[in-house]
N, C-alpha and C positions, 0 to 999 in steps of 0.2 A: 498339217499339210503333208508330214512325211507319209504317215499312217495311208491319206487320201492316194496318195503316189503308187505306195507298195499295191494296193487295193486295184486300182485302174493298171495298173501292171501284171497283176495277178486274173484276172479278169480276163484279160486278152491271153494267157497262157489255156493253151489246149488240155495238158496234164490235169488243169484243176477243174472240178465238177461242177457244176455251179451250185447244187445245193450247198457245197462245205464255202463257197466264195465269200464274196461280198455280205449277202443276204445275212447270211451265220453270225461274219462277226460285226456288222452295225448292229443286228438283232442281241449281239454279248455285250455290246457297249451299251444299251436303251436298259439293261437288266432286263430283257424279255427272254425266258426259255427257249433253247434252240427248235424245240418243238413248233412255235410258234411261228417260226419263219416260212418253215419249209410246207406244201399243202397236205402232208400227211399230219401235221402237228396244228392244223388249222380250226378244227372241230374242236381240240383242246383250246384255244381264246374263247368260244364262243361256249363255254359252259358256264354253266349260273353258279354264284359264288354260295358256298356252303350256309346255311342257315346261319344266324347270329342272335344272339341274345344281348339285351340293351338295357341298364340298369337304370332306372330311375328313384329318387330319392323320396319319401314321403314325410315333411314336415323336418329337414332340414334345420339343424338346430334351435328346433323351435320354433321356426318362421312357418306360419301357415300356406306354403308354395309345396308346390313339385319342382324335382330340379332333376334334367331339366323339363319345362313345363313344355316344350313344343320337340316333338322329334322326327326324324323320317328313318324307314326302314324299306327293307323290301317284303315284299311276301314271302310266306315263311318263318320268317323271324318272330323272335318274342321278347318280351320287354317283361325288364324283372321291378315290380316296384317292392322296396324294402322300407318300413317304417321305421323313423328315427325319432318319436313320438306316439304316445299311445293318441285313440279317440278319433282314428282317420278313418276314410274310405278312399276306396276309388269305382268310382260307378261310371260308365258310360252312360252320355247324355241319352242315348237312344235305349239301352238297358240290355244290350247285348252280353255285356262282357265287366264283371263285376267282382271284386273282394268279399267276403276269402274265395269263395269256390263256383263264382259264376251260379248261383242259385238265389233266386228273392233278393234282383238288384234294388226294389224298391223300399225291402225292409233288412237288407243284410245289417249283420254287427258292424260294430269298428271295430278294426285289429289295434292287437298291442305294441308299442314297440320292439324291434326286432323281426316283427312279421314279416314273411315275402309272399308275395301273388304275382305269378306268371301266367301269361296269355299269348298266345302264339296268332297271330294276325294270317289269317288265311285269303284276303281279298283286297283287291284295292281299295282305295279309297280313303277319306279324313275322318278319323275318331278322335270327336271333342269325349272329355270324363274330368269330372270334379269327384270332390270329395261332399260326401252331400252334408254331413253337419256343418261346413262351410263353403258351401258352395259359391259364396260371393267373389273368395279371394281364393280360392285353392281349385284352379281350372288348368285344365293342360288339353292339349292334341298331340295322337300320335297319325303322321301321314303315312299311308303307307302306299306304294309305288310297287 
C-alpha cells in the first residue's frame, strides 16, 4: 500500500518523467527489463526467443520408449536424441528426418549406445517417428509450433 502511495504521488509530480515513473518500476517489480516498458524497448518483447535444442532419451534403461516420447518446440529448434542402448532408430513416420544422417530412412542402421542424432525442425507442424525395429512400442511425436 505504502509503495502504491509514493507511486500516485510521484506521478502527479511535474519534476518526474514519465518514462522513469510508475511504468519503470511496476515493470522492476514484474522482473521485466526496463526496456520493455518504455515504446523505444517495445520491439525488444516482441522478438523471437533464440533457437533451443531438446534432448531426448533413446531406450532409457533399457525400456523400449523415448523419453520424453511427446514434445513441443518452436521452429528452429532441434531435438538431440542420444541412445542409452544399442539396436535403436529413430525414423519419422513420413521419412523425412531420420538416424544417423537423414539418408535411407527406410533402410538406415541402428545406432549404438552413446549415439546422438540432431534434427532441427524448420516448419510447423506434428512429426510422429518410431524406432523401426520396434516400432510397436518405441513411438514418439515432436510438435512443433
Amino acid at each position: 500500500m505504502r509503495r502504491v502511495f509514493v507511486l500516485l504521488a510521484c506521478a502527479a509530480c511535474s519534476s518526474i518523467e514519465p518514462e522513469v515513473g510508475p511504468l519503470r518500476a511496476a515493470a522492476a517489480d514484474a522482473g521485466v527489463p526496463a526496456d520493455a516498458s518504455s515504446a523505444e524497448g517495445g520491439a525488444a518483447a516482441d522478438a523471437a526467443p533464440a533457437p533451443q535444442t531438446f534432448e531426448v532419451l533413446v531406450a532409457p534403461e533399457g525400456e523400449h520408449v523415448f523419453r520424453p516420447a511427446a514434445l513441443t518446440i518452436r521452429v528452429g529448434d532441434s531435438v538431440r536424441w542420444t541412445w542409452q542402448q544399442s539396436g535403436h532408430t529413430v525414423t519419422s513416420e513420413d521419412g523425412t528426418f531420420c538416424s544417423p544422417f537423414d539418408q535411407s530412412c527406410a533402410s538406415a542402421p541402428t545406432s549404438d549406445s552413446g549415439a546422438t542424432y540432431t534434427h532441427t525442425f524448420t516448419a510447423a507442424g506434428s512429426f510422429p517417428y518410431v524406432c523401426r525395429p520396434h516400432r510397436e512400442t518405441m513411438k514418439g511425436v515432436i510438435r512443433v509450433e
